[in-house]
C-alpha positions as CSV (number, residue, x, y, z in Angstrom):
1,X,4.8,47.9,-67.9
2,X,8.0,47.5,-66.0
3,X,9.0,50.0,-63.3
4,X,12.3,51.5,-63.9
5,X,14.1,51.8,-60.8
6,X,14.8,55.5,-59.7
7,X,18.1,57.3,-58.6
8,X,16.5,57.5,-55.1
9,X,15.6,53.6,-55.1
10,X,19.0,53.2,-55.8
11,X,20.6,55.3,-52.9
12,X,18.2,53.7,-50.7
13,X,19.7,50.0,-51.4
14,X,23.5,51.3,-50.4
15,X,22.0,53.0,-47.6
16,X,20.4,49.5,-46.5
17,X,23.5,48.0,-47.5
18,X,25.3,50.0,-45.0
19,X,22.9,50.0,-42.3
20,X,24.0,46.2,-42.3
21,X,27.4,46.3,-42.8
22,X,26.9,48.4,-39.3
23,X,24.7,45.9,-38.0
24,X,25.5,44.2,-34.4
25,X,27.6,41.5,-35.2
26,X,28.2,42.4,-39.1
27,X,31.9,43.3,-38.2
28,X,32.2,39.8,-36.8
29,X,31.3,38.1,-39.5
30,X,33.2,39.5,-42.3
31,X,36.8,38.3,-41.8
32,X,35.1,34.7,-42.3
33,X,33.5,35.9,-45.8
34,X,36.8,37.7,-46.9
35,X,38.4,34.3,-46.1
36,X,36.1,32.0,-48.4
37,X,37.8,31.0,-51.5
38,X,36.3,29.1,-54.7
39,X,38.5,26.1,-53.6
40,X,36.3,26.2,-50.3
41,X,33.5,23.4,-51.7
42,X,32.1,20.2,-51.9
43,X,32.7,18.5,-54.1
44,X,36.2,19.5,-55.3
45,X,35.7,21.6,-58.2
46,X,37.7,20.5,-61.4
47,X,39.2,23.9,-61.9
48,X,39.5,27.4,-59.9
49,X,40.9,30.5,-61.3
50,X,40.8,33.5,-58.5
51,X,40.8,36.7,-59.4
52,X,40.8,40.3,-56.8
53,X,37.5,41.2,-57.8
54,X,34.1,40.0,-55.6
55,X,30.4,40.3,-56.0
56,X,28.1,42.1,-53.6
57,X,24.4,40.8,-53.7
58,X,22.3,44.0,-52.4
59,X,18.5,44.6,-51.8
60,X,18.1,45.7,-55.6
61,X,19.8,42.7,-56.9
62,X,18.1,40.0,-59.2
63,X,18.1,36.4,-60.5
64,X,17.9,36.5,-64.6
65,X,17.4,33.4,-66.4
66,X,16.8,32.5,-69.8
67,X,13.8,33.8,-71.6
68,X,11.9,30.9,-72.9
69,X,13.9,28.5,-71.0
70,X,11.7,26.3,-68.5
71,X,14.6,24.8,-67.0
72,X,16.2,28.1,-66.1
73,X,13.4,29.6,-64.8
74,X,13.1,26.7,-62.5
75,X,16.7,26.9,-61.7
76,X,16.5,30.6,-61.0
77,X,13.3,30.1,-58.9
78,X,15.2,27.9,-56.6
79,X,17.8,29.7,-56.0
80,X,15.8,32.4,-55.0
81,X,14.0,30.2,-52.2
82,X,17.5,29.1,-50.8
83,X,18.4,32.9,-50.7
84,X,15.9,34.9,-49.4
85,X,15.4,33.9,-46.2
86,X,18.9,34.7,-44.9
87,X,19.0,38.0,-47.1
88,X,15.5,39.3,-46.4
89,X,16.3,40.8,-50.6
90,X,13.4,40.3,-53.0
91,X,15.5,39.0,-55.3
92,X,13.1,38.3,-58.1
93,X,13.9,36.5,-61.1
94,X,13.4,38.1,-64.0
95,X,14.6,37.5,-68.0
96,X,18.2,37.5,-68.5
97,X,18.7,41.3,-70.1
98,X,16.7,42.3,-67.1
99,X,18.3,46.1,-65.7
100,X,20.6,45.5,-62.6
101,X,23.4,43.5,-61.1
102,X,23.0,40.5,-60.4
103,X,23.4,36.6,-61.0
104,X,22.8,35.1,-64.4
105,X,21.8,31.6,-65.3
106,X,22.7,30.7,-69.0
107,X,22.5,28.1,-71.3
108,X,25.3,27.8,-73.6
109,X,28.5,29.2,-74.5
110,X,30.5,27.5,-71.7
111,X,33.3,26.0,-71.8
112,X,33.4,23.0,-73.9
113,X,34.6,20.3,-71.4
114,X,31.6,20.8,-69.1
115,X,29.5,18.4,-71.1
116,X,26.0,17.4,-69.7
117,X,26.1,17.5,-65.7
118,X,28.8,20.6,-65.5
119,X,28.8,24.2,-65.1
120,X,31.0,27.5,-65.5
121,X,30.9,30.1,-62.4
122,X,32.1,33.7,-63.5
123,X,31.9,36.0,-60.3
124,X,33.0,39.3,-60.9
125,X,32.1,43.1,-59.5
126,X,29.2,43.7,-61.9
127,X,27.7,40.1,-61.6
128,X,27.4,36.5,-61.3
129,X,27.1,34.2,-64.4
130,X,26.5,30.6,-64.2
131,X,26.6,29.1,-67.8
132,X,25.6,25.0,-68.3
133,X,24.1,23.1,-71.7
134,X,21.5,21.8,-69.6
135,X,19.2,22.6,-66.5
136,X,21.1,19.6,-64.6
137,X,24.4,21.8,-64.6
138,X,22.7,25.3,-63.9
139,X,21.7,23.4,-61.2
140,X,24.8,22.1,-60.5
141,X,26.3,25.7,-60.3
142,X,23.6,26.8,-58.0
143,X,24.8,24.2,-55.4
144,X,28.6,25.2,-55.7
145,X,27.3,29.2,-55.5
146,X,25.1,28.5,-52.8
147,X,28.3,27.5,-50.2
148,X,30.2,30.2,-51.7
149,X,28.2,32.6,-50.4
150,X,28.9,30.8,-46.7
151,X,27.3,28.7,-44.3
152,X,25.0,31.6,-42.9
153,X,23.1,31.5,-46.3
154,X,21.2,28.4,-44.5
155,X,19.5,30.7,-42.0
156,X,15.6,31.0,-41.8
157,X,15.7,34.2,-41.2
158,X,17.7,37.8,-42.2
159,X,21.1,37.8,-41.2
160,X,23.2,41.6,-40.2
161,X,25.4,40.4,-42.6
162,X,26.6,41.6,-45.9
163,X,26.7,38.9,-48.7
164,X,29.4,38.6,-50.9
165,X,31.4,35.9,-53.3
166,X,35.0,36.1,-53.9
167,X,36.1,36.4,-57.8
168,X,37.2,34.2,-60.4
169,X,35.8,31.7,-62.5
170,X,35.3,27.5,-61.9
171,X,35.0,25.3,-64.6
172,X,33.8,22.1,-63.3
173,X,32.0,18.7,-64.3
174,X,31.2,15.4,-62.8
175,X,34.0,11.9,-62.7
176,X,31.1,9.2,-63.4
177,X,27.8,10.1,-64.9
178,X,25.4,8.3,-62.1
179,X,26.1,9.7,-58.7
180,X,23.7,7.7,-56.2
181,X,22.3,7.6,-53.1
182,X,20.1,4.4,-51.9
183,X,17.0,4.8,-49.4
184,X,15.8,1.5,-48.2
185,X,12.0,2.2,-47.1
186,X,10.9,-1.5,-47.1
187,X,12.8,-2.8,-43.5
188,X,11.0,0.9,-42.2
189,X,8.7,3.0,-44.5
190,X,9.9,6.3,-44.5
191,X,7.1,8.9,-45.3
192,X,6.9,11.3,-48.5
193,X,8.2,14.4,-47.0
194,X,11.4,12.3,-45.2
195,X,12.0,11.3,-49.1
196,X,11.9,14.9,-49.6
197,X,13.8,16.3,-47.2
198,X,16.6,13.4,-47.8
199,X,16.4,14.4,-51.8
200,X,17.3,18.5,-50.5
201,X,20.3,17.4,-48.8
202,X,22.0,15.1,-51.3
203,X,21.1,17.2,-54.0
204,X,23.4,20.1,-52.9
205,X,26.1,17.6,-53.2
206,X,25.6,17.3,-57.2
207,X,23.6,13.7,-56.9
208,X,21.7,12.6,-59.6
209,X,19.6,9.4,-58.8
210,X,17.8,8.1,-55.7
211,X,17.6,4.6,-55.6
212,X,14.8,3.6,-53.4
213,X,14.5,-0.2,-51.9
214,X,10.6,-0.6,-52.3
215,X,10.3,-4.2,-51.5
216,X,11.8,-7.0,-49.0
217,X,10.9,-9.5,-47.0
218,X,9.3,-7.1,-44.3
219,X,7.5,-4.7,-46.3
220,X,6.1,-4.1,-49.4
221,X,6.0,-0.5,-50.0
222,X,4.7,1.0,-53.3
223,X,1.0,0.7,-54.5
224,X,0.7,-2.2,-57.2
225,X,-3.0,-2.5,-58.8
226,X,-3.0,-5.9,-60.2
227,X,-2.4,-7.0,-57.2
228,X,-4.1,-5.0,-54.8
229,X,-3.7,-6.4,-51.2
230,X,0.6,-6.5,-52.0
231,X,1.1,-2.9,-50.4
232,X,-1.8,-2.5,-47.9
233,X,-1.3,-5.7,-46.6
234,X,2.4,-6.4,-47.1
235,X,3.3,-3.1,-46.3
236,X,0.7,-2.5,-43.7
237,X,1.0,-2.1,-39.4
238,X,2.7,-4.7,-38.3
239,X,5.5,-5.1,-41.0
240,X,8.9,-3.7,-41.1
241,X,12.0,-4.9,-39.0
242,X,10.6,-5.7,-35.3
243,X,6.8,-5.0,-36.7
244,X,7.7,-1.2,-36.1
245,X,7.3,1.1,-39.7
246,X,4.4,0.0,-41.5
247,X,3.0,2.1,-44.4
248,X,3.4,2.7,-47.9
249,X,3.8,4.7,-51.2
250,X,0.3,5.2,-53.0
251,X,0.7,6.1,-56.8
252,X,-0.1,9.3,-56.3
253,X,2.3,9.5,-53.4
254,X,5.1,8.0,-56.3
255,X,3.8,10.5,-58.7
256,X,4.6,13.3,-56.3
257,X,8.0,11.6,-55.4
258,X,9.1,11.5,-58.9
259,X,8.0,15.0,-59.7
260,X,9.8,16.6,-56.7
261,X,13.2,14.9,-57.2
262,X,12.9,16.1,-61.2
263,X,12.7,19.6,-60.0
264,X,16.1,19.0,-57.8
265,X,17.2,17.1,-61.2
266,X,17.5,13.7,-59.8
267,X,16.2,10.4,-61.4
268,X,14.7,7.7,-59.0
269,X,15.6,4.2,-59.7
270,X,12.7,2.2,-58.4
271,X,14.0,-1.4,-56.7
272,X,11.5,-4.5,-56.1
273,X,13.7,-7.0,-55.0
274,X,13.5,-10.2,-56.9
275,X,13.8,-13.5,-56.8
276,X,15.0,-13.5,-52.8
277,X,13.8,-11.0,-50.7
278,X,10.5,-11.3,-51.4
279,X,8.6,-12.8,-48.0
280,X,6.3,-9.9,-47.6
281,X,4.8,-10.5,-51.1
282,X,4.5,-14.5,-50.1
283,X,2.9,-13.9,-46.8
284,X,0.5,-11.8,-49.2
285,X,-0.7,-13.8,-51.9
286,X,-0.1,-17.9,-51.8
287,X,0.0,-18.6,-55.1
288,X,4.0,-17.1,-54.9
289,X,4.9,-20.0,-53.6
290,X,5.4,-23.5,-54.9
291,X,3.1,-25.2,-52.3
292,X,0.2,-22.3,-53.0
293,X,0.1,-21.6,-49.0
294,X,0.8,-17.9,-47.9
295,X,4.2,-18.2,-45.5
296,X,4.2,-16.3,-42.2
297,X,4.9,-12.6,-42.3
298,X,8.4,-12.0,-41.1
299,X,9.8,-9.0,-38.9
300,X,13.6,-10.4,-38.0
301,X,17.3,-9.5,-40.1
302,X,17.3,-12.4,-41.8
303,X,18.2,-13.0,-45.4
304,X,18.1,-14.9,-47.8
305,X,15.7,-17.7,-46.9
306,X,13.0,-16.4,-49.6
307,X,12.5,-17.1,-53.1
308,X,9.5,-17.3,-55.4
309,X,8.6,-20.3,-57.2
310,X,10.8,-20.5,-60.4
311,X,8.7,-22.6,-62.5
312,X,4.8,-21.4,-62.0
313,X,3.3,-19.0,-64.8
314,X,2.2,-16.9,-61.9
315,X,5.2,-16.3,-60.8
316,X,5.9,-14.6,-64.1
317,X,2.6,-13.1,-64.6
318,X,2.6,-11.4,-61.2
319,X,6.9,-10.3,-62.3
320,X,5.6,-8.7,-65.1
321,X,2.3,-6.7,-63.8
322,X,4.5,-5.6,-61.1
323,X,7.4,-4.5,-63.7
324,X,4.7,-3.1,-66.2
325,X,3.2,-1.2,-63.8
326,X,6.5,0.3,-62.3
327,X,7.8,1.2,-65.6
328,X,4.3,3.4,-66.5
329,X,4.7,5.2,-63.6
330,X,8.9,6.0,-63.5
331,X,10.4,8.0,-66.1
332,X,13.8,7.6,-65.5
333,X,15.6,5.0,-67.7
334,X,16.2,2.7,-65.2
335,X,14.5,-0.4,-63.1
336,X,15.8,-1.9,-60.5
337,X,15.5,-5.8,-60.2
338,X,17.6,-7.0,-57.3
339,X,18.7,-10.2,-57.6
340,X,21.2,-10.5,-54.3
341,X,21.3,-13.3,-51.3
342,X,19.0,-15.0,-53.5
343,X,20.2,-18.6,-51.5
344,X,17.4,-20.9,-51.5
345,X,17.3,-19.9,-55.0
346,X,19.3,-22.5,-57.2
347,X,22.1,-21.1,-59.5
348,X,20.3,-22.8,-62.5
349,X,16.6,-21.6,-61.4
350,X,18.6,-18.0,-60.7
351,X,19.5,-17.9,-64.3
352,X,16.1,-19.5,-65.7
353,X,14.0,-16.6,-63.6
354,X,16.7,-13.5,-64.7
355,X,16.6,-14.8,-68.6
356,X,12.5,-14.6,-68.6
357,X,12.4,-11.2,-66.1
358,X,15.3,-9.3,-67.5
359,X,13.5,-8.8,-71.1
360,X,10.2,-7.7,-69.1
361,X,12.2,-4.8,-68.2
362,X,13.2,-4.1,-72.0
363,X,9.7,-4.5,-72.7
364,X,8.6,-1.7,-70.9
365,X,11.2,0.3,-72.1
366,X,13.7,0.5,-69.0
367,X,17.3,-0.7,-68.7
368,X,17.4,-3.2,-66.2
369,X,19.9,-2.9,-62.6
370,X,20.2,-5.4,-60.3
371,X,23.1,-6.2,-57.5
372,X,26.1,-7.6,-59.0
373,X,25.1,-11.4,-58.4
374,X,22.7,-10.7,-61.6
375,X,25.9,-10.9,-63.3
376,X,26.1,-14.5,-62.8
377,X,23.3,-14.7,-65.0
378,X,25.1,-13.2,-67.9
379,X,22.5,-10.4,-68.6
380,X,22.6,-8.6,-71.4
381,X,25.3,-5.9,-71.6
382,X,22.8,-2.9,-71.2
383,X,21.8,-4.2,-67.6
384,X,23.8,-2.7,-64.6
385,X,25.6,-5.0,-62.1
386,X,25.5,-2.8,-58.7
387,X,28.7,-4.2,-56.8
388,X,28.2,-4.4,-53.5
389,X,29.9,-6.7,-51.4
390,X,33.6,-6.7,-50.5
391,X,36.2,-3.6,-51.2
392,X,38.4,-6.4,-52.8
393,X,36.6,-9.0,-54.0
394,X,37.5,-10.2,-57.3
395,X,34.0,-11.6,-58.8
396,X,34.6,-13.4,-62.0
397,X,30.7,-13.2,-63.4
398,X,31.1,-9.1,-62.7
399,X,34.5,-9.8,-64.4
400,X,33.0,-11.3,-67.7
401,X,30.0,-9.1,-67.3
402,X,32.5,-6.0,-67.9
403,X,34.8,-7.8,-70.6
404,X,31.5,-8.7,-72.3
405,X,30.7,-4.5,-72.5
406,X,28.6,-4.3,-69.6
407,X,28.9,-1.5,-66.5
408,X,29.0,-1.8,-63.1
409,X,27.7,0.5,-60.2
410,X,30.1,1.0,-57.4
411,X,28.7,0.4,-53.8
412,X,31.3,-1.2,-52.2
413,X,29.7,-2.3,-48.7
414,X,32.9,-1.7,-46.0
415,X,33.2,1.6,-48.1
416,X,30.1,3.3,-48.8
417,X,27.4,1.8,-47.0
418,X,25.7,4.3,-44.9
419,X,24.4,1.7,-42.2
420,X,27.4,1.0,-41.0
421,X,28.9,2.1,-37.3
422,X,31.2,5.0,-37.3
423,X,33.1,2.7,-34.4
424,X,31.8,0.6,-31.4
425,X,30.1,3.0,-29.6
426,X,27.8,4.0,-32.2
427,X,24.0,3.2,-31.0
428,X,22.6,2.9,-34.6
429,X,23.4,0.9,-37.9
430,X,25.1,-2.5,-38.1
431,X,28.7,-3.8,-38.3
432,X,28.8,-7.0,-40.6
433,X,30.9,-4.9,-43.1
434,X,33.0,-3.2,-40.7
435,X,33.4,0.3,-39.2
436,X,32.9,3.0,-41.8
437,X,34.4,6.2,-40.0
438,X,34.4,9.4,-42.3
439,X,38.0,8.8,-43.6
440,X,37.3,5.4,-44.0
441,X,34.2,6.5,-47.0
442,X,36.3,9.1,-48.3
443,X,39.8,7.5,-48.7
444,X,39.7,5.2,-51.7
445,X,39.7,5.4,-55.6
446,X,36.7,4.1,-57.4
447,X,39.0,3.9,-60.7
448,X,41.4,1.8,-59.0
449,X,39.8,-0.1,-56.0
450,X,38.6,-3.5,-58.1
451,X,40.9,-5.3,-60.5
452,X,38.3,-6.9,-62.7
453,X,36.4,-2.7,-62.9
454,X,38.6,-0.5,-65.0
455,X,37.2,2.6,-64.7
456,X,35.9,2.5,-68.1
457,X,33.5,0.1,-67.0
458,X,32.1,2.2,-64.2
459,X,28.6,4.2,-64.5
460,X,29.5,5.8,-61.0
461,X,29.2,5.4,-57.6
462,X,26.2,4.5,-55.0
463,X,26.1,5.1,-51.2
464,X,23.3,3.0,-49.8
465,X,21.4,3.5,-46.4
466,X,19.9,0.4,-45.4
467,X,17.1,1.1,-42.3
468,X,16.7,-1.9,-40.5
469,X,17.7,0.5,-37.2
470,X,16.3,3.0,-38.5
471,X,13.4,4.7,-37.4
472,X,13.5,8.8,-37.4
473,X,14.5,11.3,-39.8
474,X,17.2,12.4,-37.3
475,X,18.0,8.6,-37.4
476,X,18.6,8.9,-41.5
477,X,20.3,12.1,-41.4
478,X,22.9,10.6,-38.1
479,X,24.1,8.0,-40.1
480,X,24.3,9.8,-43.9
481,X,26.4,12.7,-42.7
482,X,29.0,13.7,-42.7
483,X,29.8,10.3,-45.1
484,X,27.1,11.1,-47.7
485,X,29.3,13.9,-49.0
486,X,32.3,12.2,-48.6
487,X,31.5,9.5,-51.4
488,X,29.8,12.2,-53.5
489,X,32.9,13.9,-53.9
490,X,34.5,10.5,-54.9
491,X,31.1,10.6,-57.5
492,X,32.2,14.0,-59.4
493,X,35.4,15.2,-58.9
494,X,38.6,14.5,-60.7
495,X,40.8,11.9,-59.0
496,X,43.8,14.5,-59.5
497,X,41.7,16.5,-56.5
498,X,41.3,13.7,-54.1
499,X,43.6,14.5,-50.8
500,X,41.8,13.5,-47.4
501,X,43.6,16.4,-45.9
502,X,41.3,18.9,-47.7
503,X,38.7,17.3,-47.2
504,X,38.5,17.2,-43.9
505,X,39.2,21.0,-43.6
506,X,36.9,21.8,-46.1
507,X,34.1,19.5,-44.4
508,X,34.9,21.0,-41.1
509,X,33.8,24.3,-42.0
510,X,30.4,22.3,-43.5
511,X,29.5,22.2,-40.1
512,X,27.8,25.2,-39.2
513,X,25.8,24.7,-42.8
514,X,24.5,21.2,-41.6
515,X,23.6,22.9,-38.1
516,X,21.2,25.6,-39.6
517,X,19.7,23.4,-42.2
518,X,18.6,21.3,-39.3
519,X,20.5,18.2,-40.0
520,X,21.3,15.9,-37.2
521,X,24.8,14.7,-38.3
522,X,27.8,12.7,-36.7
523,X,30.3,14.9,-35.4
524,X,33.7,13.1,-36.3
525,X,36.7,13.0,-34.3
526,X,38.4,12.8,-37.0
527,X,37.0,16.4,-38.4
528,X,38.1,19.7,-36.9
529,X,34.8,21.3,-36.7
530,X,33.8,24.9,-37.0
């Protein structure tokens, strides 16, 4: 039987609630949570409508979700974990007609523009209602209340601080469907719980899929049974860029992987790279290559000097185990193919391998993505073409590919990839695209960059983080923030909101958020930080 909560419980939580307010260092910090607005995010919300009221969250307050809804309760259970160790609160969650203020997770009855991915926020005095038509946009709300409540709400442990959202409602929902971010564990294996930490921080920026770079030509990183020396031999000690960053994913280490980004609501977009970029796998097994001799391993930067032999059978056979067995094992609707610096591959034999591979991938009931040189093959229109290369190229097989129906993934290297230098005096990444300073990421227009992609031809936006200097967590988070959320604003919100001078305010006072969570991030002279 429920407990009701008494008139002395009651006087006991204001009591509390002013014992804080008179805490050491309380006073302090309220001018800084009077001044938060709902404008005060990232990503730009579509819509804000203030109002004088505010929300108090006290010791007695609770999280109600759904009844009946898994997805909610999930939702609610995570917010929970994000807010009680600043609070010190209980804040259990509990079904939505549940006695007490509070915040309330809904499904339903929002308004009708936030499709899918979106959310409506109602703060007001009595409580906090987040309303989405799926779990993906609860979720979604949860990250925008999360920095409303200020950057404090990071902390490990209770804060003397009261906590408190400013009123109004946002309506808000997401530019391009696929918002992206690329790991590339196959140049340096990055364990399971790096994955996971990396999934935590670009989920609170409303991104949806993690593409992860399994496979190159100096590691092989994901358990394949059909061929059962490809991952602890290809992706054993010794490989990765400069022999440093062997290991790789078991099955039961993807199994884990998958499950833990669907509880943050993000899909992973497995990549073996194909028909280039496969040395690791040659080194391996022989029979990959035309003369049936394994080649030597390879540990340099190198590209494009690899390809597997276009006309054996085992070629195709070992294709299709590989795609077989990554499609039983991903859920998501995608699988990721490659296909780029294929050069010792033929143009001919590049279109002979993608016409047999491609519908291997249909098979086995995925849609097919592959860097935009697949285009040249003229895939079918389901099958994404991942631009990559210039910010103005004008590629006439991506051009056709798009008249013909098909979509195209934005990951424009001088814009968006993560690897890059910040300037010249930046110890880690590379520089072959350019410097990539925070403005730099931020300041273009995915709907108007590229000629030959209207934005009616663009599933969204990628930011990739290539690791062939990589080594350390502290080394992934350096170089994917403060950009990362820079490009995931381009991702979801509306281009109306796009002004670099907001931005850089509003990502100035990120600061002291990425500090307590821990993240070692690139402070920008171009950012006036908190």
């Amino acid at each position: 039987m429920r407990k009701r909560l008494s008139l002395t419980t009651l006087l006991g939580a204001a009591v509390l609630a002013a014992s804080v307010a008179a805490a050491p260092g309380a006073a302090a910090d309220q001018p800084a949570a009077e001044a938060r607005k709902l404008t005060d995010v990232i990503p730009a919300p579509v819509e804000t409508k203030p109002n004088n009221s505010k929300f108090w969250l006290t010791p007695i307050s609770s999280i109600k979700t759904e009844r009946g809804s898994k997805e909610a309760k999930q939702v609610g259970e995570y917010l929970a974990g994000v807010l009680r160790p600043a609070t010190g609160y209980p804040l259990p969650v509990n079904p939505r007609h549940s006695f007490g203020p509070g915040i309330s997770l809904q499904l339903g009855k929002a308004d009708p523009r936030i499709g899918e991915d979106g959310y409506q926020l109602d703060v007001a005095g009595g409580g906090v209602t987040v309303r989405a038509n799926t779990g993906a946009g609860l979720f979604a709300g949860v990250q925008t209340l999360r920095q409303l409540f200020g950057a404090q709400i990071e902390a490990k442990r209770p804060q003397p601080k009261l906590w408190t959202l400013p009123g109004g409602r946002i309506v808000d929902y997401p530019r391009f469907e696929h918002r992206g971010a690329m790991l590339d564990i196959a140049r340096h294996f990055h364990t399971l719980p790096e994955i996971k930490r990396y999934i935590d921080q670009i989920a609170q920026y409303k991104i949806n899929y993690l593409h992860l770079h399994l496979t190159d030509d100096q590691g092989w990183r994901i358990q394949i049974d059909s061929w059962p020396r490809l991952a602890p031999e290809g992706g054993g000690e010794g490989t990765g860029v400069d022999g440093v960053g062997g290991g790789f994913l078991t099955k039961a280490d993807y199994k884990e992987l998958i499950s833990y980004a669907a509880s943050r609501f993000i899909t992973v977009v497995p990549e073996v790279d194909l028909p280039g970029h496969t040395n690791a796998a040659q080194s391996v097994y022989g029979e990959l290559n035309c003369d049936g001799k394994p080649v030597p391993p390879r540990t340099d930067m190198e590209v494009g000097y690899s390809s597997l032999c276009i006309d054996s059978e085992v070629t195709y056979k070992f294709v299709e185990d590989v795609i077989r067995e990554l499609a039983e094992m991903t859920p998501g609707p995608y699988l990721h193919i490659g296909g780029d610096e294929a050069h010792s591959t033929p143009d001919a034999d590049y279109k002979k391998f993608m016409d047999r591979v491609i519908p291997m991938v249909t098979k086995y009931g995925k849609k097919a993505q592959g860097w935009h040189e697949i285009a040249k093959a003229a895939p079918p229109t389901d099958t994404v073409a991942q631009y990559w290369f210039t910010a103005n190229d004008t590629d006439a097989a991506v051009s056709e590919h798009v008249k013909r129906g098909g979509k195209v993934l934005l990951s424009p290297a001088p814009k968006v990839y993560l690897d890059m230098k910040y300037d010249e005096n930046t110890k880690l990444g590379l520089k072959w695209a350019g410097y990539i300073e925070v403005k730099t990421a931020y300041d273009w227009n995915p709907g108007t960059q590229f000629p030959v992609v209207p934005e009616s031809a663009i599933l969204g936006v990628e930011a990739p983080l290539w690791s062939e200097t990589l080594r350390t967590m502290d080394d992934i988070e350096f170089m994917a923030f403060p950009r990362l959320p820079a490009v995931a604003e381009l991702a979801w919100s509306a281009a109306a909101s796009h002004d670099w001078e907001s931005f850089r305010t509003r990502l100035g006072a990120h600061g002291p958020r990425l500090a307590l969570q821990g993240i070692d991030f690139y402070r920008s002279p171009q950012i006036d930080w908190k």
